[in-house]
C-alpha angles and dihedrals in degrees: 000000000000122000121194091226095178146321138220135211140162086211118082092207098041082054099043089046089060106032085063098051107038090030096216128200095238133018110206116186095202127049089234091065094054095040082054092048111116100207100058116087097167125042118196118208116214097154130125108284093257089067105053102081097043091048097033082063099050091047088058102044086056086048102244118157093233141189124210129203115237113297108055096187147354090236139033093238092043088059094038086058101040083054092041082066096048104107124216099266106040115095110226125180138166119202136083 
């Protein structure tokens, strides 16, 4: 079973649209909230693709299991080193 745990946006409307509809535990208005949030094990990324990888990192770093939309980077070495960071037990995977 899945559980919306909680979502983050920098726009007030485009939180507020889908807190209303998913009804999620927690709103967060920055990405590093969320990323800090101790309740969240998976983080989905559906942001502009200029924003993966950036995102994708710090989700990592913060050692979320995290799922990417298509497509994962702008450049190969971006996403090889974005997948050079990916530990062991985190489940990573681009692709929605």
């Amino acid at each position: 079973d899945v559980h919306l745990q909680a979502i983050a946006d920098t726009d007030a409307a485009l939180r507020d649209q889908v807190f209303w509809r998913y009804r999620p535990e927690t709103v967060h208005k920055h990405s590093d909230q969320l990323f800090a949030d101790p309740n969240v094990d998976l983080v989905i990324l559906a942001v502009s693709d200029r924003f993966h990888v950036p995102l994708a990192r710090e989700a990592v770093r913060a050692g979320k299991h995290v799922l990417v939309e298509k497509p994962l980077g702008i450049t190969i070495q971006e996403c090889e080193t974005l997948r050079s960071m990916v530990s062991p037990e985190q489940v990573f995977c681009c692709g929605l």
